[in-house]
N, C-alpha and C positions, 0 to 999 in steps of 0.2 A: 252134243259133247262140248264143242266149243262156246254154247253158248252160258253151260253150265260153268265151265269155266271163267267166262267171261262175268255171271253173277257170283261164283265166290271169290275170285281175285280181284272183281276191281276193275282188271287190267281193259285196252279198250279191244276192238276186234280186230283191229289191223295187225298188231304186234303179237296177238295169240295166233293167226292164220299164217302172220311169218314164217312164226317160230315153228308152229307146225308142218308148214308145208304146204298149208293149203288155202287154193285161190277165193279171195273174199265171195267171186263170184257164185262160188258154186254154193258158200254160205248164206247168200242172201237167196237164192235159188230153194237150198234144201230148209232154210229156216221155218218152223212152224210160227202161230202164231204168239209173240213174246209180249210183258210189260211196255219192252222198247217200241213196240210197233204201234203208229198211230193212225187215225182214221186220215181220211184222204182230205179231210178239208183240215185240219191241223197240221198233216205233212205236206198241205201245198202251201200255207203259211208259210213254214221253214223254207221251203222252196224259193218262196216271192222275196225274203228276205235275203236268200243267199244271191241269188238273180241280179237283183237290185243292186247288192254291195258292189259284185262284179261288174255292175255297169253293161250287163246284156251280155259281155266276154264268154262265160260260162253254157256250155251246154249240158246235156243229160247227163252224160258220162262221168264228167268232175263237178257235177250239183251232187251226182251219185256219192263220191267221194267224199265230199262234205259232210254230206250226212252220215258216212260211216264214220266221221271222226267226230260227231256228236253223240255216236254210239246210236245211232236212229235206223234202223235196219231198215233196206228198203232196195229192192230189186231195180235194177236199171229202169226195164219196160216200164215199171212202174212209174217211174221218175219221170221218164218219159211221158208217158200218156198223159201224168195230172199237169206237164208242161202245155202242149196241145190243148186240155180243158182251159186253159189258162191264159191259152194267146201267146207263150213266155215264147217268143223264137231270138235263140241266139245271133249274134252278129256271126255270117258266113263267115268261113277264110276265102280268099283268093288262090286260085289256081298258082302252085309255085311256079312261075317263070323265070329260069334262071339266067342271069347276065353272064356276055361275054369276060374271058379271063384275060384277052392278049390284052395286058397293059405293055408299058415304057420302063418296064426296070431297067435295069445297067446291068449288066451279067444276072439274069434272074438263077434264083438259087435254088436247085435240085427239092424238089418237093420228099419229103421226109415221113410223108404219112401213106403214102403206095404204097397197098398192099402188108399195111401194120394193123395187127390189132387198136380196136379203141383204146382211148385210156382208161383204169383201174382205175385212178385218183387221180383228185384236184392235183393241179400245180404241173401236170406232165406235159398240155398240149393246152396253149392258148391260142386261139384264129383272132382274126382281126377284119373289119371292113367298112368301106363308106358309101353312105345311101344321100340320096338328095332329098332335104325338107323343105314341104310349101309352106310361105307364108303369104300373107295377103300385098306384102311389101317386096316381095321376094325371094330369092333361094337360099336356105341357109342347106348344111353340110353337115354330117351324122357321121363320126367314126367310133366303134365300138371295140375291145378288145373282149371276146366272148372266153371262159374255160369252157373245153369240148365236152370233160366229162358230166359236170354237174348245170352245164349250161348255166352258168351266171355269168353276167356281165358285171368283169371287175374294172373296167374301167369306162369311160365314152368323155367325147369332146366334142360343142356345137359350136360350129364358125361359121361366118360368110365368106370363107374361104376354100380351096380345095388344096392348099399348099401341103407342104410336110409339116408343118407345127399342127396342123388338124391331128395327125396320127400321132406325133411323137406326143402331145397331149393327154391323150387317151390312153399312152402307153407307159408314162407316166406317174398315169393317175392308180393304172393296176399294179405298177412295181409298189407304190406306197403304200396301197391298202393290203399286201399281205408278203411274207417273206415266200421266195422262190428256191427252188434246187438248182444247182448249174444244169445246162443242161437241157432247163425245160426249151419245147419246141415251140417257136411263134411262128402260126402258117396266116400266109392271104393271099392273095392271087397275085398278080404283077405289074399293081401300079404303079407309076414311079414315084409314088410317094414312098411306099413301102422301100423300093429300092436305092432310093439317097444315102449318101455318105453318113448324113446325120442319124439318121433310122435306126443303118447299122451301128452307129457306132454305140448307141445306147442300149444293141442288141448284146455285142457285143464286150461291154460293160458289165450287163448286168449277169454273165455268164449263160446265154439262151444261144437256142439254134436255130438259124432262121431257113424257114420252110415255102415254096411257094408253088401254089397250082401251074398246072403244066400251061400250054396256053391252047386256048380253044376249048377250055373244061371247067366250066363254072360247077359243076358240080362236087370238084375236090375245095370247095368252100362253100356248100351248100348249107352248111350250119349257121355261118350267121346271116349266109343270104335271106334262110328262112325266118331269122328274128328277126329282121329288117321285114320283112311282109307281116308278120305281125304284128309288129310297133303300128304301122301306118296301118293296118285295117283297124286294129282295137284304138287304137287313136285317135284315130282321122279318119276313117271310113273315105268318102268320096270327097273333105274339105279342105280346109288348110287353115294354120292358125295364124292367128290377127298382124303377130311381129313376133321380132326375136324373144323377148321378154316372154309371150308367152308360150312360146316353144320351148324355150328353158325351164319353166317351171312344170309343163305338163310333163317333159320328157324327162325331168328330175321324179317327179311324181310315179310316170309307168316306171321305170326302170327299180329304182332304189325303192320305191313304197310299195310297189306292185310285184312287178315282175318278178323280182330276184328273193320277195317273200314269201308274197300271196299264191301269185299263180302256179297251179299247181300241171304239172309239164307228162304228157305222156308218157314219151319215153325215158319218164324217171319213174315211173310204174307210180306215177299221179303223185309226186311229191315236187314240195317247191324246189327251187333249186337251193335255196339258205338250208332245208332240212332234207336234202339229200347231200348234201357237204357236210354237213353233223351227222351225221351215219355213215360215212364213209371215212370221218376222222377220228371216231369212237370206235373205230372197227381197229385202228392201227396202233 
C-alpha cells in the first residue's frame, strides 16, 4: 500500500509513513521486491558514498536513513551486513562520563527543569556549557548555548580563556541569531561563570530565566555534556588540533556545516536538527 502510494504521488516514504502512522521500519521489513530496490553491490555504492561524506561519523542506522530519503529502500540488517562486507566500521562513541556540577556560582539559581516536561518547541529551554579543547600549542575553551528541544547549537564561543566573556559570547551570539519569548529558560550547571553579575544581567535583559543543576548532578545537564563527547570523538578522536586557527575553522565546520544540518540525531527520530525545527515551526 504504501508503496503504491509512494509510486503514484511522488511523495517520498518518510512523510507517507508519517502521515500514516506507520514505522518506516516495519516498511522496509514488510516491503517486497520494488524498481527502488537495488542489487547489493549498487547499494553498497550508495553506502561507500554516504560513509565517506560523513567522514566514518555514520553507522547502519542513519546510513539506514539516508537511503530512505533517496527513496532507496533497504532494511537496517541489510545495511548492516553490506557495511561489514565492506570493512565500513563507524567511529565508536565514547562511554558518556559525566562531570561533576558543584561549580562557584554566587547564590546558584533554583534549577527550573525538575521534574518538567521537555520542551514542545524551539525557543522554550536553552542549556549552556564549557568543555576544554586540545591543541598542539595548548588549551583552548568551548562554550556552547545548545536549544534542548531541537538540539541545535544556536550559539558557541572559542577562547584561551575560561573567563565569563567565553559564555556571555556564546550567549550572545544565540540572542542574535534568532528572536526569543520572555521567559525562555537558560539552564547550566554552576560555574561561576554562568553565575556573575554580567551573565545575569544579559539574562536578565533579554527577558530569560535562568536555571541551574543542583550540585553533585551533572546529569540535569546531561544534554550538552553529551554534544561535547561528540564534538571531540567525531572530531578529534584520540588527537588534537595544530593551533587555535585550526580549531576554529574545524569547529566552525562541525557545528554550522555539519552538526546543525547534516547530522541526523536519534532522538529527533533521525532528523537534523535545522529540519526538525522546520517541522516544528510549520506545525505552528
Amino acid at each position: 500500500m504504501i508503496h503504491d502510494i509512494h509510486q503514484t504521488t511522488g511523495h517520498g516514504i518518510r512523510p507517507i509513513c508519517t502521515t500514516l502512522g506507520v514505522p518506516r521500519s516495519s516498511y522496509y521489513h514488510a516491503a517486497q521486491s520494488t524498481p527502488s530496490q537495488c542489487s547489493d553491490q549498487k547499494i553498497g555504492n550508495v553506502i561507500e558514498v554516504i560513509f565517506k561524506r560523513h567522514r566514518r561519523r555514520y553507522g547502519y542506522r542513519r546510513i539506514q536513513e539516508e537511503l530512505a530519503d533517496q527513496d532507496i529502500t533497504c532494511a537496517p540488517a541489510r545495511v548492516r551486513r553490506i557495511m561489514m562486507e565492506r570493512s565500513l566500521k563507524a567511529i565508536q562513541p565514547k562511554t558518556y562520563v559525566p562531570k561533576t556540577s558543584d561549580g562557584r556560582a554566587d547564590k546558584p539559581s533554583q534549577n527550573l527543569l525538575l521534574n518538567q516536561p521537555f520542551p514542545e518547541k524551539p525557543n522554550q529551554v536553552w542549556a549552556g556549557d564549557i568543555t576544554f579543547i586540545p591543541t598542539a600549542s595548548g588549551w583552548l575553551y568551548l562554550a556552547v548555548v545548545i536549544d534542548l528541544c531541537s538540539r541545535r547549537v544556536v550559539g558557541w564561543s572559542l577562547a584561551n580563556h575560561m573567563r565569563t566573556q567565553l559564555v556571555t559570547d556564546a550567549l550572545k551570539q544565540a540572542l542574535d541569531s534568532r528572536s526569543i519569548p520572555k521567559g525562555l529558560i537558560f539552564h547550566s550547571d554552576r560555574g561561576s561563570q554562568y553565575g556573575s553579575s554580567a551573565y545575569r544581567k544579559i539574562l536578565i535583559d533579554a527577558g530569560m530565566s535562568q536555571s541551574m543543576s543542583a550540585r553533585a548532578n551533572p546529569y540535569h545537564n546531561a544534554w550538552t555534556e553529551s554534544f561535547m563527547g561528540t564534538l571531540k570523538t567525531e572530531m578529534l578522536g584520540d588527537g588534537c588540533f595544530i593551533n587555535d586557527a585550526d580549531a576554529r575553522t574545524e569547529i566552525f565546520d562541525f557545528i554550522e556545516c555539519y552538526y546543525n544540518t547534516q547530522r541526523k540525531h536519534s532522538s529527533l527520530k533521525y532528523q537534523t536538527p535545522a529540519q526538525f525545527e522546520a517541522e516544528k515551526l510549520s506545525l505552528n
